[in-house]
C-alpha positions as CSV (number, residue, x, y, z in Angstrom):
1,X,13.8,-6.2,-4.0
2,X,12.6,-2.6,-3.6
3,X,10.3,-2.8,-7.0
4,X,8.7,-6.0,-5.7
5,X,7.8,-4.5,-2.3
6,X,6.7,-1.5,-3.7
7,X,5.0,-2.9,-6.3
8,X,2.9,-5.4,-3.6
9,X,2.4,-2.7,-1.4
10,X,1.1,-0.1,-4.0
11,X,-0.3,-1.8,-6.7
12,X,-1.3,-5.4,-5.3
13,X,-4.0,-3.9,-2.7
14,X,-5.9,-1.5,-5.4
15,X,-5.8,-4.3,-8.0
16,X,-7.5,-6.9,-5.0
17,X,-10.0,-4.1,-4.5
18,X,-11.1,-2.6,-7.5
19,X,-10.1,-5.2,-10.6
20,X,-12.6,-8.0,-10.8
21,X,-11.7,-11.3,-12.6
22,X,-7.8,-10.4,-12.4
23,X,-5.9,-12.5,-13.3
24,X,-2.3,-13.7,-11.4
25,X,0.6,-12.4,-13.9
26,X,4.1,-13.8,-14.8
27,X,4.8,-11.1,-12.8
28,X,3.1,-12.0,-9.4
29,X,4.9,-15.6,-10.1
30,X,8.4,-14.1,-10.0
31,X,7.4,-11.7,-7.4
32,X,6.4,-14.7,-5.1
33,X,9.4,-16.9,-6.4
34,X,11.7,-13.9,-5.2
35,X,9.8,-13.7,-1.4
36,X,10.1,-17.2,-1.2
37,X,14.0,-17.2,-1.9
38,X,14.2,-14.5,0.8
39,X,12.6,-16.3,3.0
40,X,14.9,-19.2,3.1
41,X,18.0,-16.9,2.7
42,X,16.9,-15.0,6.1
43,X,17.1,-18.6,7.5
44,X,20.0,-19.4,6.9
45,X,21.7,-15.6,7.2
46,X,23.8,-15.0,10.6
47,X,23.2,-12.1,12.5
48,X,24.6,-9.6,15.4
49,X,24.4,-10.6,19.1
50,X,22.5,-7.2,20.0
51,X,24.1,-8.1,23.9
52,X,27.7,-9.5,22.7
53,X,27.8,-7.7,19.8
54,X,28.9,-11.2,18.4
55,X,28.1,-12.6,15.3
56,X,25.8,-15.8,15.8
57,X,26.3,-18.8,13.2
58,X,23.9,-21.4,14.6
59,X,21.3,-22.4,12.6
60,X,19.0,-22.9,15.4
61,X,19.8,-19.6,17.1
62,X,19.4,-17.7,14.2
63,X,15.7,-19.5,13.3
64,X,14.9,-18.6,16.7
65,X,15.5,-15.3,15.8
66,X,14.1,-14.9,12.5
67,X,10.8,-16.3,14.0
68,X,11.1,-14.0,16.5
69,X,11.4,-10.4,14.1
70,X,10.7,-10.5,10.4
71,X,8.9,-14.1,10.0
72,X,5.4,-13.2,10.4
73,X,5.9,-10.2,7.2
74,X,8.0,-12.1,5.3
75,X,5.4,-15.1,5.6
76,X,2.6,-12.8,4.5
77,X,4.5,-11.4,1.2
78,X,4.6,-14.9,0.4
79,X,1.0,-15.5,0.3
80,X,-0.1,-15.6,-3.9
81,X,-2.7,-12.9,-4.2
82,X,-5.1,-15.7,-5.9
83,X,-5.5,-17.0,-2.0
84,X,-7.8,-13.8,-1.4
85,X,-9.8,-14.2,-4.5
């Protein structure tokens, strides 16, 4: 997880900005594949009740909360680079 979020933050913007006629690698397809798996896991991952210190288990509640912190990022990592191009 840490090479791919390296890699996108390092590498991905310099090669959108200074590489013409790139082309999406093998790569970039497991990179997204990966972001997308994450995505779902975080959906479906319980978390801690910051107020009852409880863990929470309900699907609902825990989208809610998802939505509500690390959607919008996650989301974006998601986006294939070709979508810029």
């Amino acid at each position: 997880m840490i090479v791919f979020v390296v890699y996108s933050a390092t590498y991905l913007p310099y090669r959108l900005t200074f590489i013409e006629n790139d082309q999406t690698t093998a790569f970039d397809h497991l990179m997204n594949g990966f972001f997308i798996v994450d995505l779902i896991v975080n959906f479906l991952s319980s978390y801690e009740d910051p107020v009852t210190l409880q863990e929470v288990t309900d699907n609902k509640l825990i989208a809610i909360n998802y939505l509500k912190t690390w959607f919008a990022l996650d989301f974006l990592s998601t986006v294939p680079t070709d979508f810029f191009d």
